[in-house]
C-alpha positions in Angstrom: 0.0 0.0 0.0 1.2 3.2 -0.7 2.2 6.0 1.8 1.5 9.6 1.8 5.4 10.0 0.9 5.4 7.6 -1.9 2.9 9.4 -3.2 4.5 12.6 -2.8 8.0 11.3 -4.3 5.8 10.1 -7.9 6.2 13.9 -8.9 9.8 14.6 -8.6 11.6 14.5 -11.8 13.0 17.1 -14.4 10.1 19.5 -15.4 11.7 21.7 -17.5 15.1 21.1 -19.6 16.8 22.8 -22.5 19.6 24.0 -24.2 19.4 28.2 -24.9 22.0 29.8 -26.7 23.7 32.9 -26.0 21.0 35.3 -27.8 18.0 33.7 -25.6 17.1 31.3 -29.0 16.1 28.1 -27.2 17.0 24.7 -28.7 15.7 21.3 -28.1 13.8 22.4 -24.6 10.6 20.9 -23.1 7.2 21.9 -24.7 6.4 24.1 -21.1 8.9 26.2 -22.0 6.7 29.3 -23.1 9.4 31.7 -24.1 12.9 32.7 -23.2 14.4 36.4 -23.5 17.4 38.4 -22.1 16.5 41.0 -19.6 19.5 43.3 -20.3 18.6 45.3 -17.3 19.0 42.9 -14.8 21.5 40.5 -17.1 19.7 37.5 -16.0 17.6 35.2 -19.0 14.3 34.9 -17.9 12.9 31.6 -18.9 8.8 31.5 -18.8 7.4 27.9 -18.3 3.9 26.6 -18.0 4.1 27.0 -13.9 5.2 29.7 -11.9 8.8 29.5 -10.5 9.2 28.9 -7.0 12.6 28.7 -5.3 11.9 26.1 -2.9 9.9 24.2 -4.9 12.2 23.9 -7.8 16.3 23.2 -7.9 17.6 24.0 -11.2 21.0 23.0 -12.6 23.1 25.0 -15.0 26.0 23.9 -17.7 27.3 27.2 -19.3 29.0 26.4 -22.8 31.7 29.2 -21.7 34.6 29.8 -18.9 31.3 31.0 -16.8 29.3 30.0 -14.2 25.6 30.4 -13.7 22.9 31.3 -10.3 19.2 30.9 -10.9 16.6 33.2 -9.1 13.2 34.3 -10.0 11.4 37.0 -10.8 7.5 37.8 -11.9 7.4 33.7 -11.6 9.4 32.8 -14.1 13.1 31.7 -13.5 15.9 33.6 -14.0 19.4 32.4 -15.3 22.3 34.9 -14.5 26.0 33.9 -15.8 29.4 35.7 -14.8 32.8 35.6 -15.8 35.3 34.4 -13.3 36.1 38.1 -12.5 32.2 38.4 -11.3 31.4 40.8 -14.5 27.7 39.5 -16.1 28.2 37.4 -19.3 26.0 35.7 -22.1 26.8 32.3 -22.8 25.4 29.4 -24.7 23.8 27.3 -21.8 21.7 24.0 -20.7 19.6 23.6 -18.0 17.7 21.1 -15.8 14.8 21.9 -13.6 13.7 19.3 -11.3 10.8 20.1 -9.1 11.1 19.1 -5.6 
């Protein structure tokens, strides 16, 4: 018989995936991806899927194509992908992503 946590643990999984090059064109992503652009005012892309993003109810992992490295945040619900150079200056990279909901 199944437990209230087994239940819970049927809906973990990657919900959203993709590769987004460095121009916010997405390539090969999940249909829930609604739209990606580059907000040049906070250098972050903003990736808009079917469901609001939630920190704690999302972990998201990021593979920059470049000598980068890459923080996730949110913002209006959708999640936000900023990438920086070593040095800490904001870059735009070609990228992948995973996002697994908790």
């Amino acid at each position: 018989m199944a437990t209230e946590h087994d239940k819970d643990n049927r809906n973990y999984g990657a919900f959203a995936y993709g590769w987004v090059a460095a121009g916010a064109n997405p390539f090969h992503c999940t249909p829930n991806i609604k739209g990606i652009k580059y907000n040049t005012a906070l250098h972050c892309y903003e990736i808009d899927t079917e469901q609001p993003y939630e920190m704690d109810k999302y972990i998201t992992i990021i593979t920059p194509e470049a000598q980068c490295f890459g923080v996730r945040g949110f913002n209006n619900g959708k999640l936000t992908i900023s990438l920086f150079l070593p040095n800490g200056d904001p870059c735009q990279a070609d990228f992948q992503f995973v996002n697994y909901k908790l």
